[in-house]
Backbone as CSV, one residue per row, in Angstrom:
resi,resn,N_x,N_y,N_z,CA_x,CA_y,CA_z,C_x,C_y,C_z
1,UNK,0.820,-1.207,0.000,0.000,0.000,0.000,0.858,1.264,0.000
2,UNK,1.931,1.233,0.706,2.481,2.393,0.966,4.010,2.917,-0.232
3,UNK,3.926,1.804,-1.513,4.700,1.709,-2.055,3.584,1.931,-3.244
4,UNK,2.291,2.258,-3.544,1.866,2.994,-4.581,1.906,4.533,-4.353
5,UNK,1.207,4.400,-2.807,1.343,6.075,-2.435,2.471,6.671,-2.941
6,UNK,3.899,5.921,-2.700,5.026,6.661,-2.795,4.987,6.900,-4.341
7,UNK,4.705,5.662,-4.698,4.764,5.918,-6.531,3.652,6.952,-7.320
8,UNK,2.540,7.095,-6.577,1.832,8.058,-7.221,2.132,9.470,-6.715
9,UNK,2.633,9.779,-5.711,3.316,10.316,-5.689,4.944,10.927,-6.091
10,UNK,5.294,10.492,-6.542,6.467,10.746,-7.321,5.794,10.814,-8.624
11,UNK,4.986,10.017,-9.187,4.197,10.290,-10.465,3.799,11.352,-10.480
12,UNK,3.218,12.257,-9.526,2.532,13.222,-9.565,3.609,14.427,-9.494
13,UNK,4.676,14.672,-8.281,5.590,15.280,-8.780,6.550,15.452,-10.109
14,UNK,6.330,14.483,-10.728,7.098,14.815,-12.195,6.050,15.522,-13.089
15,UNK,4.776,14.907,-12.907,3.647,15.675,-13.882,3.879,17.240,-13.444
16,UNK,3.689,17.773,-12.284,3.629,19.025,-11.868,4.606,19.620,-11.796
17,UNK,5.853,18.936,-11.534,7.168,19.785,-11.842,7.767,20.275,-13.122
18,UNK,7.105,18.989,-14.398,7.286,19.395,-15.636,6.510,20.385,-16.271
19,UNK,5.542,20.122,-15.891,4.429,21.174,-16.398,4.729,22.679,-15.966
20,UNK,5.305,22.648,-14.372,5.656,24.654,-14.177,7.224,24.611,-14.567
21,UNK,8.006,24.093,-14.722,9.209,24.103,-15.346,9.175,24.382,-17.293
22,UNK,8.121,23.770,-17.358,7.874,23.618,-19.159,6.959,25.542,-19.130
23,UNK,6.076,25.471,-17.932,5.345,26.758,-18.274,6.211,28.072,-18.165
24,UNK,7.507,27.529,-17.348,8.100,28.487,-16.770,9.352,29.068,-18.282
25,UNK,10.016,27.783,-19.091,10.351,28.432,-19.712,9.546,29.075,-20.911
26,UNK,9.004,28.705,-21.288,8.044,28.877,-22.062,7.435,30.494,-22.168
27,UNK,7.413,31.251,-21.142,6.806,32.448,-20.266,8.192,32.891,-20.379
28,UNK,9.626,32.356,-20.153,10.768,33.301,-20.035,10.940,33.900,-21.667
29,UNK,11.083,32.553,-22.599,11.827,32.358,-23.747,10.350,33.265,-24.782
30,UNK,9.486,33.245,-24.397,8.255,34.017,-25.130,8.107,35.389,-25.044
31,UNK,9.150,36.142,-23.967,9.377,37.639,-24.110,8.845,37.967,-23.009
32,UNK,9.194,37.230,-21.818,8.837,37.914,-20.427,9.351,38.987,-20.206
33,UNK,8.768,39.875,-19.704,9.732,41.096,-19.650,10.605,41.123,-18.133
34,UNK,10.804,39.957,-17.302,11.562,39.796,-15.958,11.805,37.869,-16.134
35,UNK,12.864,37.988,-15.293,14.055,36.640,-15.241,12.661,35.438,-14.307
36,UNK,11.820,36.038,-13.585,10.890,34.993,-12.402,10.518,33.487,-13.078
37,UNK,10.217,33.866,-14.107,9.851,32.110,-15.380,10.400,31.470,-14.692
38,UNK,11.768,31.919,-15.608,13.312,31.158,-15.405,13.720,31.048,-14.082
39,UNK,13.810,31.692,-13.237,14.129,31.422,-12.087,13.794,30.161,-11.233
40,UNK,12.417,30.032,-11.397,11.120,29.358,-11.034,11.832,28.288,-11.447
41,UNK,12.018,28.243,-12.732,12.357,26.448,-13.399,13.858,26.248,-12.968
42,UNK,14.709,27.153,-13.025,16.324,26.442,-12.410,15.940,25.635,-11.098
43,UNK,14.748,26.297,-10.346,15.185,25.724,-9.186,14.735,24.908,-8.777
44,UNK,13.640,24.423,-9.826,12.751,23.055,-9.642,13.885,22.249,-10.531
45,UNK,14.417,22.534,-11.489,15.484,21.582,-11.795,16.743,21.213,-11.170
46,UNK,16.960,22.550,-10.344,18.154,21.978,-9.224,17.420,20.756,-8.131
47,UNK,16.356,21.241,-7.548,16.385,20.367,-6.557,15.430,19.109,-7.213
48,UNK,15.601,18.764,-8.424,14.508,18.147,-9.080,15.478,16.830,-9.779
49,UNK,15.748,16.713,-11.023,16.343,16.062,-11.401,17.895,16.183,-11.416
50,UNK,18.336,17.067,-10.976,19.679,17.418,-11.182,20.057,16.826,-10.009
51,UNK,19.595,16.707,-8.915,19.854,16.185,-7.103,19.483,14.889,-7.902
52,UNK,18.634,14.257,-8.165,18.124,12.830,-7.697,19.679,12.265,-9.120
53,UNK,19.751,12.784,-10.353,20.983,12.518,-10.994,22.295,12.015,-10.510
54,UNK,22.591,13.206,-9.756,23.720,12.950,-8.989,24.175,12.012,-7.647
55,UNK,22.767,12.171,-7.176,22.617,11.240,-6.258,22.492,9.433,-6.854
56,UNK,22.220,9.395,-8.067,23.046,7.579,-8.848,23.995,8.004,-9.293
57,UNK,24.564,9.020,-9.700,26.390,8.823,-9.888,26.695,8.767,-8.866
58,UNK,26.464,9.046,-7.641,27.145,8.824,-5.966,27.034,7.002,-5.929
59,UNK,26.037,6.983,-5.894,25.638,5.316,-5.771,26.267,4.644,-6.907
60,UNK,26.798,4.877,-7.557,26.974,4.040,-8.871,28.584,4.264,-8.451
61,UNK,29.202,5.379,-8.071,30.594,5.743,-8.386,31.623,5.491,-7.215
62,UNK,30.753,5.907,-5.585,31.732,6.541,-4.584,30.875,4.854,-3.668
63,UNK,32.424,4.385,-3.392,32.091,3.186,-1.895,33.227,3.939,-1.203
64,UNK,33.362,3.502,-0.051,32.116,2.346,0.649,30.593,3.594,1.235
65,UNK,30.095,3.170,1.986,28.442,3.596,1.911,28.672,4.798,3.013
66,UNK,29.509,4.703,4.011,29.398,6.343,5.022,29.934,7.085,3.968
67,UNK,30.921,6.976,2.897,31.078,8.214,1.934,30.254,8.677,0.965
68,UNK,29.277,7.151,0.823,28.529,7.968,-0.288,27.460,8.749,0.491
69,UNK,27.130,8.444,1.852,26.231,9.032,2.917,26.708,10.786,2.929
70,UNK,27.571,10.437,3.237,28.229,12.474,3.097,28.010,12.890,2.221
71,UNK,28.316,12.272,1.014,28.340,13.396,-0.278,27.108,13.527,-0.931
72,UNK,26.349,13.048,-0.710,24.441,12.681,-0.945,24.770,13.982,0.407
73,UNK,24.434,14.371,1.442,23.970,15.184,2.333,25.050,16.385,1.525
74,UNK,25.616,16.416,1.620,26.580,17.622,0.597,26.106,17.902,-0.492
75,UNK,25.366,16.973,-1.236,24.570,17.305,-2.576,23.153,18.147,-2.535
76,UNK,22.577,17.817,-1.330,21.689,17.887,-0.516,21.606,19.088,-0.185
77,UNK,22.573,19.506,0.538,22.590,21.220,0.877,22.983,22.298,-0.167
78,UNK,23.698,21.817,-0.933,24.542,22.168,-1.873,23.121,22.523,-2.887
79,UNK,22.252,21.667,-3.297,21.172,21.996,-4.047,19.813,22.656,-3.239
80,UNK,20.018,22.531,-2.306,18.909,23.283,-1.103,19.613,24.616,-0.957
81,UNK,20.720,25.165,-1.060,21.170,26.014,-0.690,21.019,27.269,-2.617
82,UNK,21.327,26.594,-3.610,21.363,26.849,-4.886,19.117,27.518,-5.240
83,UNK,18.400,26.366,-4.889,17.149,26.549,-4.457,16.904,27.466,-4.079
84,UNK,17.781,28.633,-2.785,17.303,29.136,-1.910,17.844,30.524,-2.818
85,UNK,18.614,30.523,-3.346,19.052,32.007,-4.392,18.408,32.081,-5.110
86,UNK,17.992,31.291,-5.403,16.666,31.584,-7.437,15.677,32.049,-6.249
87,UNK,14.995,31.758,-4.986,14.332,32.085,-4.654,14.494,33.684,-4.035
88,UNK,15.252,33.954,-3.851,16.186,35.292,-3.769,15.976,35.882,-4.393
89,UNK,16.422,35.166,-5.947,16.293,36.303,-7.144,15.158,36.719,-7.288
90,UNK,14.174,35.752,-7.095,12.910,36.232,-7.536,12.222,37.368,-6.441
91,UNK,12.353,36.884,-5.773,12.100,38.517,-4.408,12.823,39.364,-4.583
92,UNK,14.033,39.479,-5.330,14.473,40.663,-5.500,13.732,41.473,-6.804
93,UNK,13.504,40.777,-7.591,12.882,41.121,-9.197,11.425,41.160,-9.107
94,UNK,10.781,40.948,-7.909,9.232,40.885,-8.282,9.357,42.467,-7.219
């Protein structure tokens, strides 16, 4: 039971993340007259596919498992922290 939830859920985050990432450039690259589109979509793609990416080259690349544990939490902040400037930008520009 709790392994569809997770899956329709994650199903559902890719539908909705693609869709304001797709609306977002779409709204930049169509003659927005401010960067917020774009902003919007870097940072659903940082903490979106670009984290969960890197996080199987960790697993695929770095043993034994407390190192790949660090550098997954380093990826972690590292893209939570990247997240937190587009969100910046956009309070600065709106």
């Amino acid at each position: 039971m709790s392994k569809d939830v997770n899956y329709y859920l994650h199903l559902l985050n890719l539908i909705v993340g693609g869709t304001v990432v797709l609306n977002g450039l779409y709204k930049y690259f169509s003659g927005s007259k401010n960067n917020i589109p774009l902003y919007i979509a870097l940072a659903i793609i940082i903490v979106g596919p670009i984290e969960d990416w890197l996080n199987k080259l960790i697993d695929n690349l770095v043993k034994p498992e407390d190192r790949q544990q660090f550098i997954k939490k380093f990826i972690d902040q590292l893209t939570s922290f990247i997240f937190i400037i587009f969100l910046g930008f956009i309070l600065i520009e709106s």
